[in-house]
VEXLO-775441 format. One record per residue (C-alpha): residue number from 1; residue in one letter; chain; x, y, z. Coordinates in Angstrom, 1 decimal. Layout:
# VEXLO-775441
+-----+-----+-------+--------+--------+--------+
|   n | res | chain |      x |      y |      z |
+-----+-----+-------+--------+--------+--------+
| NUM |   A |     A |      X |      Y |      Z |
...
+-----+-----+-------+--------+--------+--------+
//
This chain:
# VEXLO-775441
+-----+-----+-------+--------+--------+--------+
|   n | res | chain |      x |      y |      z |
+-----+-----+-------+--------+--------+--------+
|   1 |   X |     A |  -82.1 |  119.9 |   44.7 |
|   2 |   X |     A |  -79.8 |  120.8 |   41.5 |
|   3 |   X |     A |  -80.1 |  118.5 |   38.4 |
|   4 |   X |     A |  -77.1 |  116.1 |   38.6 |
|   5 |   X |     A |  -75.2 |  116.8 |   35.1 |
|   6 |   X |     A |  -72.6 |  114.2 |   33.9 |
|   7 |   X |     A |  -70.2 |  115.7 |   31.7 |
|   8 |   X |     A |  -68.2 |  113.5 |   29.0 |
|   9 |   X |     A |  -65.9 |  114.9 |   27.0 |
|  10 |   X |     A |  -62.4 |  113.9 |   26.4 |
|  11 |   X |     A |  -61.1 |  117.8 |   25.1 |
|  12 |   X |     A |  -59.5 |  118.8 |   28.4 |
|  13 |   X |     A |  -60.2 |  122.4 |   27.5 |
|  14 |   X |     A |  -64.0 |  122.1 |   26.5 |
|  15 |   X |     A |  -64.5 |  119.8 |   29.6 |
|  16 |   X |     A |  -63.3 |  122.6 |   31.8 |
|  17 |   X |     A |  -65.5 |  124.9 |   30.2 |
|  18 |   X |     A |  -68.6 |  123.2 |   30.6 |
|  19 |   X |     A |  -67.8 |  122.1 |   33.9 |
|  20 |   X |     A |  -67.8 |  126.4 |   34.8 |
|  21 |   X |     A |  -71.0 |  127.3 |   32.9 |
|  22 |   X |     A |  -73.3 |  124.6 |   33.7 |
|  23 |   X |     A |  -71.8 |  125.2 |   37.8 |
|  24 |   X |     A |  -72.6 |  128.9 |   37.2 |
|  25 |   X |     A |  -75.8 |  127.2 |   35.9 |
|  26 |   X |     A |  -77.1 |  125.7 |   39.3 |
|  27 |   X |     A |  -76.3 |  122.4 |   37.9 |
|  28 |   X |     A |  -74.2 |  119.8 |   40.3 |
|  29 |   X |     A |  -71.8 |  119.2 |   38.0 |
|  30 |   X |     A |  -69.4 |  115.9 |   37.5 |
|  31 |   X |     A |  -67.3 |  114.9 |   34.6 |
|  32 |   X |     A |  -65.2 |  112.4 |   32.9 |
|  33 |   X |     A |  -62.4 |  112.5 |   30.2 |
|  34 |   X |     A |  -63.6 |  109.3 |   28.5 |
|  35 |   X |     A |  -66.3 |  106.3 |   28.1 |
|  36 |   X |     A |  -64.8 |  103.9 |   30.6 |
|  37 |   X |     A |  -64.6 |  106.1 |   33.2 |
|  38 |   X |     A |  -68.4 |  108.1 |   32.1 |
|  39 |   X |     A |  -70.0 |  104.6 |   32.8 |
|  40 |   X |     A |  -68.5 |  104.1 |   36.4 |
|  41 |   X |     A |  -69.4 |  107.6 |   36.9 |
|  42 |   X |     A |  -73.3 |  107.2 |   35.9 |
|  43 |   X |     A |  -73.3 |  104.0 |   38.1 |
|  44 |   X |     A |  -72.3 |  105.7 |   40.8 |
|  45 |   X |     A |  -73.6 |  109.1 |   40.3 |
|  46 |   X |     A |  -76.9 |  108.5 |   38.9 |
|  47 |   X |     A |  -77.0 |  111.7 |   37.1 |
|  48 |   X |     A |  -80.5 |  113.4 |   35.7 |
|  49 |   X |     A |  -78.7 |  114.4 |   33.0 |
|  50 |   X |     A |  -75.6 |  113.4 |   30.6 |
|  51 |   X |     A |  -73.9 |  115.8 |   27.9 |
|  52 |   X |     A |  -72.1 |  113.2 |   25.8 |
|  53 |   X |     A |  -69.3 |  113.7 |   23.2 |
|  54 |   X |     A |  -69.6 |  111.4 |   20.4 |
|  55 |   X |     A |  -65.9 |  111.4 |   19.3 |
|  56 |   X |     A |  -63.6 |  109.9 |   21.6 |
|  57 |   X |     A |  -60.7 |  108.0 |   21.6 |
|  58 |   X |     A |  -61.7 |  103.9 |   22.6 |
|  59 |   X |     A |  -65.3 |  103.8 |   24.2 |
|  60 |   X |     A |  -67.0 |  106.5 |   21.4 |
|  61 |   X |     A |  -70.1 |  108.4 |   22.7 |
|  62 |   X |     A |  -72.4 |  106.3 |   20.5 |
|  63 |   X |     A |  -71.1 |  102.7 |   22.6 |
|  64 |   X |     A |  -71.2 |  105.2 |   26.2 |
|  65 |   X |     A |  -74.7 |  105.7 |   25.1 |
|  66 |   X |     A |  -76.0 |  101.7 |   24.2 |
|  67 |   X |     A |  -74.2 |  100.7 |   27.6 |
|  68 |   X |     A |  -76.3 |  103.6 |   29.7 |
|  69 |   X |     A |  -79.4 |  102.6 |   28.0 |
|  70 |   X |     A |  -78.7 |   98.8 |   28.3 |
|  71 |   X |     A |  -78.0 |   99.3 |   32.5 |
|  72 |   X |     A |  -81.6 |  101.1 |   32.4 |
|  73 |   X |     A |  -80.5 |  104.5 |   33.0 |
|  74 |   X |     A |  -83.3 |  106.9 |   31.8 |
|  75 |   X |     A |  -81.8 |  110.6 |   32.5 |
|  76 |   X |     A |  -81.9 |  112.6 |   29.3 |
|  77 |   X |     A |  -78.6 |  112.3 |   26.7 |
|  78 |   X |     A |  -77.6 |  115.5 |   25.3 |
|  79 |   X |     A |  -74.8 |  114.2 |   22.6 |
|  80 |   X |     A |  -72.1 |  116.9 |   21.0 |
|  81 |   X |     A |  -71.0 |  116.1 |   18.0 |
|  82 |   X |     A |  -69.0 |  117.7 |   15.2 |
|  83 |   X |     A |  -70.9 |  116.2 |   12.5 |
|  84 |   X |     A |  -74.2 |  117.3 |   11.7 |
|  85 |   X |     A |  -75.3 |  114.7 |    8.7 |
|  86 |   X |     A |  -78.8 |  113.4 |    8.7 |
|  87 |   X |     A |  -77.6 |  109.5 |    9.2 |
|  88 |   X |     A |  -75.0 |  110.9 |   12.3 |
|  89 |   X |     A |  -78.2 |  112.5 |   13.8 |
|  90 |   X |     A |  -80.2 |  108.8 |   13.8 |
|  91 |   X |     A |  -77.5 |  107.0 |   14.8 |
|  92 |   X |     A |  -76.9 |  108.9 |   18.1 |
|  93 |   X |     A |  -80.8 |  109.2 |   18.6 |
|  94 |   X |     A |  -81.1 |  105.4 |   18.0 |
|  95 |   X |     A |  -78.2 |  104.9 |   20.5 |
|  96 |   X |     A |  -80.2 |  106.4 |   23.3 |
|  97 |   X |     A |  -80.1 |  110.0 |   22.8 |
|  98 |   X |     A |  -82.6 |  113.0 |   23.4 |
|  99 |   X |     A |  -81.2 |  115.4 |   21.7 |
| 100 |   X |     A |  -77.7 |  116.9 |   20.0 |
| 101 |   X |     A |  -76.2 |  120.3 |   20.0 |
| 102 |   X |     A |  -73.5 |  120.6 |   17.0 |
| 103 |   X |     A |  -70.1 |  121.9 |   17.3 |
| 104 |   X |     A |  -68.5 |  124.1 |   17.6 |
| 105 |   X |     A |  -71.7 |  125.6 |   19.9 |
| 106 |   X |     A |  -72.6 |  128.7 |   22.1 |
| 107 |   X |     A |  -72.9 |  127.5 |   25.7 |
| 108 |   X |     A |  -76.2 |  129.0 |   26.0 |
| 109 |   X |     A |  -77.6 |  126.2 |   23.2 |
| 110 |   X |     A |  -76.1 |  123.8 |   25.5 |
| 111 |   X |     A |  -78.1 |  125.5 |   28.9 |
| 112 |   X |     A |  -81.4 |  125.8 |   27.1 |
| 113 |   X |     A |  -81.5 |  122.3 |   25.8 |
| 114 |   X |     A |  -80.8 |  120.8 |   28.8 |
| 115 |   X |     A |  -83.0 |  123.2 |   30.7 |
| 116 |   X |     A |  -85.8 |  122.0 |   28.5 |
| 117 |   X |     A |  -84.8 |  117.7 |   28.4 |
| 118 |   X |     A |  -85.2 |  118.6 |   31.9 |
| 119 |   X |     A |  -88.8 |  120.2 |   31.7 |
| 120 |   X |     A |  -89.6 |  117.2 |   30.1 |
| 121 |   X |     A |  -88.3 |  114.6 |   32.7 |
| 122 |   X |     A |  -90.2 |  116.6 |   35.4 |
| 123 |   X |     A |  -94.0 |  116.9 |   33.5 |
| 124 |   X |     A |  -95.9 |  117.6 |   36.0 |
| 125 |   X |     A |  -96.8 |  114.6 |   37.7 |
| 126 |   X |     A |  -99.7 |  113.4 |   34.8 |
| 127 |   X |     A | -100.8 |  110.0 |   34.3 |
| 128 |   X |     A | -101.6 |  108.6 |   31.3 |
| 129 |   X |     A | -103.8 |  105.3 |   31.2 |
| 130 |   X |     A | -105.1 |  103.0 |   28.4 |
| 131 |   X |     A | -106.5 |   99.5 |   28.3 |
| 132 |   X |     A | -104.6 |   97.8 |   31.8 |
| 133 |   X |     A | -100.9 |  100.5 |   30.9 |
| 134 |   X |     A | -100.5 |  103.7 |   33.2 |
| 135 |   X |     A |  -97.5 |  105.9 |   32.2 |
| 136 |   X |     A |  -96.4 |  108.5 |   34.6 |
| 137 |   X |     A |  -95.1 |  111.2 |   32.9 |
| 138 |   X |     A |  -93.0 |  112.7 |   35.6 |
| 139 |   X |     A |  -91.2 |  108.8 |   36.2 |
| 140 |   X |     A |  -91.4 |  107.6 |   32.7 |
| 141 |   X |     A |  -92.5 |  104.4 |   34.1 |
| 142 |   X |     A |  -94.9 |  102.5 |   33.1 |
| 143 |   X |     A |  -96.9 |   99.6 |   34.8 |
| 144 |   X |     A |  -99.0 |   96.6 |   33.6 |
| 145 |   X |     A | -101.5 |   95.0 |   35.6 |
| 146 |   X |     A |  -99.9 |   91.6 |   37.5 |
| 147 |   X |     A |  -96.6 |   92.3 |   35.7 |
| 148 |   X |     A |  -93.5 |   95.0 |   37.0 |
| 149 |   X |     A |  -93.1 |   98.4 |   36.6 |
| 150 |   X |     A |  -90.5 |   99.2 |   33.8 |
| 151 |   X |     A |  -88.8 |  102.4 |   33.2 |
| 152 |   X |     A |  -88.6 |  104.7 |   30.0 |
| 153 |   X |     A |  -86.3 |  106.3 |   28.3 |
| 154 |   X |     A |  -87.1 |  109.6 |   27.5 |
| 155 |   X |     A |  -88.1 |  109.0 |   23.7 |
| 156 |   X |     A |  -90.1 |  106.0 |   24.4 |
| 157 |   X |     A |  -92.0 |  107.6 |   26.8 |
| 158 |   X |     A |  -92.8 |  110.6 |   24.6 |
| 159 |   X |     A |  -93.8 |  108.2 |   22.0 |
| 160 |   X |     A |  -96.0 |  106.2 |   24.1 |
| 161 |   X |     A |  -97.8 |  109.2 |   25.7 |
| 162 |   X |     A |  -98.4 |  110.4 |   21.9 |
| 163 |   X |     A | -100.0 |  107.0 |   20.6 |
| 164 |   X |     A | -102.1 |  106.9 |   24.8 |
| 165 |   X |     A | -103.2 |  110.2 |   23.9 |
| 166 |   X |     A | -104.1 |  109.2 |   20.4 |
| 167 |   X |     A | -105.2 |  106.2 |   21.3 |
| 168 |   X |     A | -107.4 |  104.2 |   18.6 |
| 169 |   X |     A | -106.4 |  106.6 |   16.4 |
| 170 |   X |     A | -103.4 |  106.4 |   13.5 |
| 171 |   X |     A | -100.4 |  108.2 |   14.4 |
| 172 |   X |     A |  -98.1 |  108.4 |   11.3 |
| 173 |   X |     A |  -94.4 |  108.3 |   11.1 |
| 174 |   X |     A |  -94.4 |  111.7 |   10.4 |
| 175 |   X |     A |  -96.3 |  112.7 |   12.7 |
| 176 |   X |     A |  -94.5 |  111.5 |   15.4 |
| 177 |   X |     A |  -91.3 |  112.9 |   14.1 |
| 178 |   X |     A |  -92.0 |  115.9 |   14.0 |
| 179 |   X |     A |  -93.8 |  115.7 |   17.7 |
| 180 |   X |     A |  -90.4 |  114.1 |   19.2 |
| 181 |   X |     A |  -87.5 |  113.8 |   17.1 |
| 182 |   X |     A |  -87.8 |  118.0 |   16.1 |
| 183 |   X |     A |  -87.7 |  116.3 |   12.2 |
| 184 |   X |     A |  -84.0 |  115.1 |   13.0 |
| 185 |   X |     A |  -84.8 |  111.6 |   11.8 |
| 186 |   X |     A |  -86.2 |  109.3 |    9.3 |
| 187 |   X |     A |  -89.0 |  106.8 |    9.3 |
| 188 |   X |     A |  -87.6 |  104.2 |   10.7 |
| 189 |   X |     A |  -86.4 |  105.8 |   13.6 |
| 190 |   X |     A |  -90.1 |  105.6 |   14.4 |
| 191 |   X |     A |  -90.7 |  101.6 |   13.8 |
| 192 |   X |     A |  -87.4 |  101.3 |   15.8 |
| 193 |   X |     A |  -88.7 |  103.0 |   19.0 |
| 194 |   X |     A |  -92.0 |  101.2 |   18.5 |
| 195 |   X |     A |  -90.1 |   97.8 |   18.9 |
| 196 |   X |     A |  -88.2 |   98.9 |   22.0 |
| 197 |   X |     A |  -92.0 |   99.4 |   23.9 |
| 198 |   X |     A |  -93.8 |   96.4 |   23.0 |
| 199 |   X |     A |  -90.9 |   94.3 |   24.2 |
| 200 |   X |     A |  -90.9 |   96.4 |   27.3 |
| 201 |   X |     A |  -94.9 |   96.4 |   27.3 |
| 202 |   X |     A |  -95.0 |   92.6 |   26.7 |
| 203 |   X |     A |  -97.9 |   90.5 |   26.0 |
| 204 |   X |     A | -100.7 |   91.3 |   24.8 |
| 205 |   X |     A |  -99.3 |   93.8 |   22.5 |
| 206 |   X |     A | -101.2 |   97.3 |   22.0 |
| 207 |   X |     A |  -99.3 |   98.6 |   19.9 |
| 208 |   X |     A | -100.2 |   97.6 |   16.2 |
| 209 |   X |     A |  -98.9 |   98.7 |   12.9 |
| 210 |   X |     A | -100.9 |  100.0 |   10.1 |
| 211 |   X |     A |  -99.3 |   99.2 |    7.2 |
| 212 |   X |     A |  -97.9 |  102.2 |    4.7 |
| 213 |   X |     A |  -99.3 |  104.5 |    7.3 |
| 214 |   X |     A |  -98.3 |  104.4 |   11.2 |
| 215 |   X |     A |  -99.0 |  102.4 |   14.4 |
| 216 |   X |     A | -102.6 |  102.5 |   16.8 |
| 217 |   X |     A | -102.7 |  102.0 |   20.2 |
| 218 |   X |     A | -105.9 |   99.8 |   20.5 |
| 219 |   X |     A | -107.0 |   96.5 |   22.9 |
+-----+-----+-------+--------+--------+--------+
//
């Protein structure tokens, strides 16, 4: 079955264009001109994957992206946007994105990065397990013994599989920047992301902060 690619984008031309190439693609392709209409179209489309402008008139793509997140939708964001500033980059990663292609961009960037958020959405199938927490990579949902199962978005699950598979063991900042943000972010960008899982991981938390240095996954 075709990855289901939500395209938002309110440049009439550029919409068009994306709508062809990703088609030509393989992808099953639907768009929207603007954020209003983008959010009735993810709730009734449920696509895999969303390629987001960030600049648009009413409903930016920074708010389309809070409201995605905050309904639970955990396809991968792949945001456009004209400015390529270090603090632009955080704010559209700590708004729910997975990634960000500059413009103006080649198509091609726009193909491979989706191809390879998608990769990522479909790893394989693995489990990952620690104290009474399994991950399922392929899902991105995790489960806790007695409680239910909540689903990831596709940051937080990379982060959790990182501290899992370093479990008991510091993971700095750094580190896990440059694992899953590709070095587009600052520090706290981490501690943010960390937040985020232990209120979805509840109580006990596992997830402890060593100070100066990083956070440990230990019981």
């Amino acid at each position: 079955m075709p990855e289901r690619v939500l395209i938002v984008e309110d440049d009439a031309p550029v919409r068009r264009m994306l709508e062809r190439s990703l088609e030509a693609e393989g992808f099953e392709v639907h768009s929207a001109p603007d954020g209003g209409t983008a959010l009735a179209a993810a709730e009734r489309d449920s696509p895999d994957l969303v390629v987001l402008d960030v600049s648009m008139p009413g409903l930016d793509g920074l708010a389309v992206a809070r409201r995605l997140r905050a309904k639970g939708m955990a396809g991968a964001i792949l945001m456009l946007t004209a400015r390529d500033a270090v603090a632009d980059r955080i704010s559209g990663l700590e708004a729910g994105a997975d990634d960000y292609v500059v413009k103006p961009f080649a198509i091609e960037e726009v193909v491979a990065r989706l191809r390879a958020l998608s990769r990522r959405g479909h790893d394989g199938g693995e489990l990952l397990s620690f104290a009474d927490i399994t991950l399922d990579l392929a899902t991105r949902v995790v489960e806790r013994t007695d409680r239910p199962s909540v689903e990831l978005t596709g940051r937080e699950s990379d982060l959790l599989a990182l501290l899992i598979r370093n479990r008991r063991t510091v993971v700095s900042r750094e580190t896990a920047i440059e694992a899953i943000w590709d070095d587009a972010a600052v520090p706290n960008v981490v501690d943010r992301y960390v937040a985020k899982l232990r209120r979805k991981l509840g109580q006990p938390a596992l997830i402890h902060t060593v100070r100066g240095i990083g956070f440990k996954l230990e019981a």
